[in-house]
N, C-alpha and C positions, 0 to 999 in steps of 0.2 A: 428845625432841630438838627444839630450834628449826630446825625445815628453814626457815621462810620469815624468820629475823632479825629478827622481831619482839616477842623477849622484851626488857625495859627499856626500849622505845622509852614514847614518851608520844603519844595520839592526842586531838584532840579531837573531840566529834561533834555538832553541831548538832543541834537535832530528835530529841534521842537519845531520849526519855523511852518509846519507844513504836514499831509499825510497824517498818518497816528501821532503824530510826537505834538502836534495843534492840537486835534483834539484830547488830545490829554491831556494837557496843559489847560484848556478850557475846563475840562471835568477838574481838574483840581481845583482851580479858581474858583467854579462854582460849588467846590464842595467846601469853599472858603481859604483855602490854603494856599499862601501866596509861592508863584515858582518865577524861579528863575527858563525863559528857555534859551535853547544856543543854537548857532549856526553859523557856518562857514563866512557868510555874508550880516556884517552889522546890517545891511539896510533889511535885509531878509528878517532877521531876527526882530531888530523896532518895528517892521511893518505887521508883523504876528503878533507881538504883546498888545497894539496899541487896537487891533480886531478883536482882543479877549477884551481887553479895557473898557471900550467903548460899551460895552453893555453894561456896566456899572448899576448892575442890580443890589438892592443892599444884600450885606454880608460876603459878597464876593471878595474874593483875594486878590492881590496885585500882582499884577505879571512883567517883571522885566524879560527885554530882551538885550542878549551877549553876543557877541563875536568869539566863535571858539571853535575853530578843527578840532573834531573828535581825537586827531592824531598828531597835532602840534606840540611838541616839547612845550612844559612849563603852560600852556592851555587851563588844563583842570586845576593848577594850583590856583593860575588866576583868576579865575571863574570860579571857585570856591572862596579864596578870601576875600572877593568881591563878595559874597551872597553873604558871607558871616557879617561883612560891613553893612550891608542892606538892612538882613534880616536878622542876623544874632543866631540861627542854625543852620541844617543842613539835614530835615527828620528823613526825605526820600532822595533817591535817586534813581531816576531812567534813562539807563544806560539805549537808547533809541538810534543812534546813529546807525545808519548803514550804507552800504554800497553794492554795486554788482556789475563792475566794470569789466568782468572774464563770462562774457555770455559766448555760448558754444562749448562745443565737445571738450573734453579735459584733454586729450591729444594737440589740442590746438592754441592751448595759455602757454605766454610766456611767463617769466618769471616778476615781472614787473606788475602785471594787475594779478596776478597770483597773491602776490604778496598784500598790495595795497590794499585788494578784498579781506583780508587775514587782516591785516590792522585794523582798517576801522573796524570789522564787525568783533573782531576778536577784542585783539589785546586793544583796543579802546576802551571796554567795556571791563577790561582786567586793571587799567590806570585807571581810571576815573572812580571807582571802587575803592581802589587802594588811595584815594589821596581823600577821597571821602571820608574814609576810614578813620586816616592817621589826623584828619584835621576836627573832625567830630563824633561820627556814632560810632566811634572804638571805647569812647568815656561814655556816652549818651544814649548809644541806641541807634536806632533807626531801619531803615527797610530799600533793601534797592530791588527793584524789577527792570530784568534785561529782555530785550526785545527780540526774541528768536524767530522759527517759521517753521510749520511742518514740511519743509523741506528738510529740516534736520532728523527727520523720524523716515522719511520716506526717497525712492530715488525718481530720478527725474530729468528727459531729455534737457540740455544746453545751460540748464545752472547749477551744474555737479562742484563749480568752486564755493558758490554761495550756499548750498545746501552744503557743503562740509565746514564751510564756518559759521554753521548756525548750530550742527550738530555736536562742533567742537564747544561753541557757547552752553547748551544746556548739558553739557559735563560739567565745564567752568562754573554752570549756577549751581551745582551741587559739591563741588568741589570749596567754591567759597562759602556755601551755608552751612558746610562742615565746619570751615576754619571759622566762622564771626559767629556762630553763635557759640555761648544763648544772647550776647546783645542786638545783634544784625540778622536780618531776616532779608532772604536772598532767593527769588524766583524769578521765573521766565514763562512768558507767554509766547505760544506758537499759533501765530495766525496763519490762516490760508491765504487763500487770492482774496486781495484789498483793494478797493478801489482808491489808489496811492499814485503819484507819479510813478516810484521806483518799479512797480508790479504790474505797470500800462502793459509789456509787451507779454503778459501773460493773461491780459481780460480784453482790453481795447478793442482787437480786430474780431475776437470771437465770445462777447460777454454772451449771449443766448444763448450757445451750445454750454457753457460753462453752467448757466443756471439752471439747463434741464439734467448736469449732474449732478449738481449740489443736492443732498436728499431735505435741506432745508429750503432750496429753490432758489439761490441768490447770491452773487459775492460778499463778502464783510465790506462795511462801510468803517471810517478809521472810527466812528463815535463806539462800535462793536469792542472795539478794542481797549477802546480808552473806560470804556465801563468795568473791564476786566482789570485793568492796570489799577485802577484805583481801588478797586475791591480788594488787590494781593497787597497794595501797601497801606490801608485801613485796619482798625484796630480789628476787624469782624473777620480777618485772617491772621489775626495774632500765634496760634500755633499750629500754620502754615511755613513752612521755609522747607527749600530743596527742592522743589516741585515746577515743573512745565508745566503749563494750563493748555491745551489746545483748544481753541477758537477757530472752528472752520466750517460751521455749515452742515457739518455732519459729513465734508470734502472724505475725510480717512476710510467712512464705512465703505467707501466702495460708490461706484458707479453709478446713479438713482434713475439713468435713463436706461440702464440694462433691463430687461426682461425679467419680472420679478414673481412671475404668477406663480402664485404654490404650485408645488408638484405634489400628488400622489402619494401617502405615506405608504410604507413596505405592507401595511397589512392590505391597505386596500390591492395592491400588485398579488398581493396573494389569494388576497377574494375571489 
């Protein structure tokens, strides 16, 4: 049974090939909804649809894979009026791509991955929107979820350019859920440390110490993620928009290897 209305819808997902942008594109599929995914690399992209394919369970959806720079001129037109020839809509979009080529101190970016970080995570995810938009759920409808990270909420040694374009992102989701509704429904999810290639140099060397912080005990795996994503663009979030979810383990509350033993309420001090 489709509890969340997402059988025949059509999604597209940036950054699919790999990491959260796979498995979410698998969750959609099995939630029956055929997507489009993309990535820099056509063979990247065939070899990810044709791993969701492959399990050809009945009622799953079809999964192409694109050749598409998050940040190539004319990209998202093409890759959009490809999916309208495909599939006839465009019900989601996840805005997934990212980068984080400015690792280290902010004293020490130049202007070049400065930027390049700012594109794709940013204004990628502000084009692909807008062309979604202008080509279908401006008459239709639809729901896009962008892909942020509680580094946008929080500060944090050597990835102060990419936690400020994620923090710039979840303004952007709210800023656009303002302007497209009521037909467009516009959120972002903030995951913690994922066990992702992009996130390797934040878990890799020290996944143990990381889990005895987590007060949930673990990294996100991308399937954490992608259960989330489908949730915000399913009908069972329908008046949901403008909102970050954060996905992280319980990463925000603080510290869970710290020393937690109750102390002493003032009365007992007083007894």
């Amino acid at each position: 049974m489709d509890v969340h209305g997402l059988a025949g819808l059509t999604a597209i997902i940036t950054g699919g090939s790999r990491g959260i942008g796979l498995a979410t594109a698998d969750a959609f599929a099995a939630a029956g909804s055929n997507v489009v995914l993309t990535s820099r690399r056509l063979d990247s992209a065939l070899n990810a649809a044709d791993s969701i394919n492959a399990r050809a369970e009945p009622g799953r959806g079809v999964v192409v894979g694109m050749e598409a720079h998050a940040t190539t001129p004319g990209a998202a037109e093409l890759c959009v009026q490809r999916t309208l020839e495909e599939f006839g809509s465009v019900d989601i979009l996840v805005n997934n791509a990212g980068t984080n080529p400015a690792y280290g101190p902010l004293i020490e970016q130049d202007h070049l991955r400065f930027a390049k970080t700012f594109d794709v995570n940013v204004w990628a995810a502000v084009n692909w929107t807008s062309v979604v938009v202008r080509a279908w759920m401006g008459e239709h409808g639809g729901s896009v979820v962008n892909t942020a990270s509680i580094g946008g909420l929080s500060v944090e040694p050597d990835v102060g350019v990419y936690n400020a374009t994620k923090a710039a992102l979840i303004h952007l989701t709210r800023q656009q859920a303002f302007e497209l509704a009521p037909g467009v429904r516009v959120n972002a999810v903030a995951p913690g440390v994922v066990r992702t290639r992009l996130a390797e140099l934040l878990w890799s060397d020290h996944e143990e110490r990381l889990r005895s912080e987590i007060p949930l005990g673990r990294i996100g795996e991308p399937e954490d993620i992608a259960g989330l994503v489908t949730f915000l663009a399913s009908r069972a979030a329908s008046w949901i928009t403008g909102q970050t979810v954060v996905i992280d383990g319980g990463a925000l509350l603080g510290d869970a290897s710290a020393d937690r033993a109750p102390r002493a309420s003032t009365a007992e001090h007083r007894g």
